[in-house]
C-alpha positions in Angstrom: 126.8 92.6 90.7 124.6 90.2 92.1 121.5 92.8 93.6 118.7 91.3 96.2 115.1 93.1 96.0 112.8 92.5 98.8 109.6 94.8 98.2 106.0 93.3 96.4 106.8 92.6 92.5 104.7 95.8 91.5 106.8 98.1 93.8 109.8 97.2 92.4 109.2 95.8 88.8 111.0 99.1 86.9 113.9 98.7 88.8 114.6 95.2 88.4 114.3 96.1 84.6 116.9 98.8 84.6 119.3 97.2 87.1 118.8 94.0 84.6 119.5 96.5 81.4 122.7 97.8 83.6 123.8 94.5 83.4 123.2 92.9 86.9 122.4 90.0 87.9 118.7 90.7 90.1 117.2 88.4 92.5 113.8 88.9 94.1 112.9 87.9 97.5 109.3 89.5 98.2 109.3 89.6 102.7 105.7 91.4 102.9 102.0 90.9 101.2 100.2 93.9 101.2 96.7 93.8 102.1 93.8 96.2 102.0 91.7 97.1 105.2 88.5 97.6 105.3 87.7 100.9 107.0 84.7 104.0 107.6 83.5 106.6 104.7 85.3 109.1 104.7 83.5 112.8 103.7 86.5 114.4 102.3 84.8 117.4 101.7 86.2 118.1 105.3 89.6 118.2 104.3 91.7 121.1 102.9 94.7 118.3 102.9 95.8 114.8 102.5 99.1 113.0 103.6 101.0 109.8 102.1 103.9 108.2 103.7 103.5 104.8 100.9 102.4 104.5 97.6 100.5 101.8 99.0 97.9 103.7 100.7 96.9 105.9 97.7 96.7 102.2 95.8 94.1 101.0 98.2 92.4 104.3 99.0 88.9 105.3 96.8 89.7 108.4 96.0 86.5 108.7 93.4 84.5 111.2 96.0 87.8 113.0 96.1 89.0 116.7 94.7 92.1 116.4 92.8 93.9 119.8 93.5 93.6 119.2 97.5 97.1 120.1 98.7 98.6 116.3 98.8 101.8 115.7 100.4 103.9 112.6 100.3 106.9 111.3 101.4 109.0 110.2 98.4 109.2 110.9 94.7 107.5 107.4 94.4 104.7 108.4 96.6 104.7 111.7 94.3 104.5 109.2 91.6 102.1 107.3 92.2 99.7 110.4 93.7 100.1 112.1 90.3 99.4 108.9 88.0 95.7 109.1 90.1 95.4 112.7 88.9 96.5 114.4 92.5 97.6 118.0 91.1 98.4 120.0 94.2 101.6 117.8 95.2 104.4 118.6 97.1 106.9 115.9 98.0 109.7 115.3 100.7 113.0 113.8 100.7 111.9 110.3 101.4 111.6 110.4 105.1 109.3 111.7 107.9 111.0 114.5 109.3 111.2 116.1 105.8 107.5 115.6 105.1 107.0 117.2 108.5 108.7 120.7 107.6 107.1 120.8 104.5 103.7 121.0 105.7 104.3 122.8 108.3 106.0 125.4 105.7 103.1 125.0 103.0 100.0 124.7 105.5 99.0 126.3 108.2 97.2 124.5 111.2 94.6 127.2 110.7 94.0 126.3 106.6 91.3 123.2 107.4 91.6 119.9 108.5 94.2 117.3 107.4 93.4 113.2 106.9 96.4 111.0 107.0 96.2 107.9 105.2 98.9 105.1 105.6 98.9 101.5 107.1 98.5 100.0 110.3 102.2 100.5 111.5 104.4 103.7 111.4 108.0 103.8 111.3 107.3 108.0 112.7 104.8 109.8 115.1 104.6 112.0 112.1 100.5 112.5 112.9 100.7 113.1 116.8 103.5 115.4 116.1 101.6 117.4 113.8 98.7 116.8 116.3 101.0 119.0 118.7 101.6 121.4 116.3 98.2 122.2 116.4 97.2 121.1 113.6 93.2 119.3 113.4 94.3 116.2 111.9 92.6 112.5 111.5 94.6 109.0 110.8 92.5 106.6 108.3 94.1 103.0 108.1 93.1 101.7 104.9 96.3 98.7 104.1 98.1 96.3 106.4 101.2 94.5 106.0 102.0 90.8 106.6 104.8 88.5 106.4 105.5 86.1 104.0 106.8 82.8 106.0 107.0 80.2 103.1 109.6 80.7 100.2 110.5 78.5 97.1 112.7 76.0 98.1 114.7 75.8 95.1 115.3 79.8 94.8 116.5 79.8 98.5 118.8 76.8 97.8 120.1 79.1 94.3 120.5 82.1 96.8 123.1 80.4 99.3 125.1 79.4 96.6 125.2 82.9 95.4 124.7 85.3 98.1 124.0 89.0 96.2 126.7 91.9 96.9 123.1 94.3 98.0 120.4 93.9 99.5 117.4 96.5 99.8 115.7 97.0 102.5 112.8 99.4 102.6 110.8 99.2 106.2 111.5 97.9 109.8 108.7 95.9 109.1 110.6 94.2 105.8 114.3 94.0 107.7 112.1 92.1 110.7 111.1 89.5 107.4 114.3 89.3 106.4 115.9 88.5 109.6 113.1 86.0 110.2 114.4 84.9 106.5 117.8 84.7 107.4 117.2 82.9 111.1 114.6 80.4 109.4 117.2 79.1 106.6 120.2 79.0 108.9 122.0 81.6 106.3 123.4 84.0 109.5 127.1 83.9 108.5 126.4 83.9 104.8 126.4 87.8 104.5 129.7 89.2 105.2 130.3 90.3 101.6 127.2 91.7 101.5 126.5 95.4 101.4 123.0 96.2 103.2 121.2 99.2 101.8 117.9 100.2 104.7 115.4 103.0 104.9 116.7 104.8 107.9 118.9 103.8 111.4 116.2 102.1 113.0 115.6 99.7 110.1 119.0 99.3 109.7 119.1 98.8 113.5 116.9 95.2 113.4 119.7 93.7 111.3 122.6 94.6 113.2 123.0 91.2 114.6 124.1 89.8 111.0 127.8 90.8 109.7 127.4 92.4 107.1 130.1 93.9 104.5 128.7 97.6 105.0 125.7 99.3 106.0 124.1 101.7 103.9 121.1 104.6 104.6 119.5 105.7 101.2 115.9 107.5 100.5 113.8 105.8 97.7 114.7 106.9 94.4 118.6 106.8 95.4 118.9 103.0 94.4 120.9 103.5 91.1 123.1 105.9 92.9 124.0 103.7 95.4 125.7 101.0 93.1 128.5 103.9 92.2 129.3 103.7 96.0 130.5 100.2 96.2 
């Protein structure tokens, strides 16, 4: 199968290479730059927990004034990845969404345990923080990365792609299906995907490219990629 990946080359290099070893053909179309934000000093001292909803906030967060075996919690087994390749001890992962991530905490630490800091980017596909916020939980948002579009593509892969439009596209964020349908729009390819199978990160990502007919729509966690082929 011809197989479209859309996140930054380092987020998705290892599964190009074992989608390539399966066999398939993989194209790579990165939609988003990721971009560190400048932000205060945090004391983390003053936090008995830490929360990740992207491996891309631990990659841009300094963690060397940081205790290892604070309880971390992330939303994915690549966010559980990544934590643990920084030396993070104390993890405890969820099923690759937010509403997961929220009943593990609120199984595994109590509001009255200590103060929680929530690191992530500058757009969230949840309310996961003001929810915990209600749950009474004393909880602080730091913003350390922000993502941006890329608008300018190589001309001669984008020509390659319309003559060979992949059978699966991944989509991983509202953020990266808004690219993408930007992608689309821009190089007049609308009624190019009707054998396509789209695979999105939840309904409301999913949502942004209902306007294009697609061959099926798909809702997978990270980590389910592989697992996904078998269902075509």
């Amino acid at each position: 199968m011809h197989i479209l990946l859309t996140r930054p080359l380092e987020d998705c290099s290892e599964i190009i290479l074992k989608f390539t070893k399966l066999g398939h053909k993989v194209s790579h179309l990165p939609l988003l730059r990721i971009e560190p934000v400048n932000h205060d000093l945090i004391n983390f001292s003053h936090f008995k927990a830490i929360i990740f909803t992207s491996a891309n906030a631990i990659k841009f967060l300094d963690i060397s004034n940081l205790q290892k075996d604070i309880f971390c919690f992330c939303v994915g087994n690549a966010t559980e990845k990544k934590a643990r390749s920084k030396g993070f001890q104390n993890v405890i992962a969820a099923e690759g969404n937010a509403s997961n991530l929220k009943e593990i905490i609120l199984r595994n630490f109590n509001s009255s345990d200590g103060k929680i800091i929530y690191i992530s980017g500058e757009l969230l596909s949840s309310e996961l923080d003001k929810e915990l916020i209600n749950e009474g939980y004393d909880l602080k948002r730091l913003v350390n990365y922000k993502t941006n579009h890329n608008k300018t593509f190589d001309d001669n892969f984008v020509k390659q792609l319309k003559l060979n439009i992949p059978e699966i596209v991944y989509i991983y964020s509202q953020n990266s299906a808004q690219s993408f349908l930007n992608f689309i729009k821009n190089y007049k390819t609308e009624s190019l995907w009707m054998n396509t199978n789209l695979m999105c990160i939840g309904e409301k990502t999913s949502s942004i490219l209902n306007e294009i007919k697609w061959k099926k729509i798909f809702l997978f966690n990270p980590g389910e990629e592989e697992f996904l082929l078998y269902k075509i």
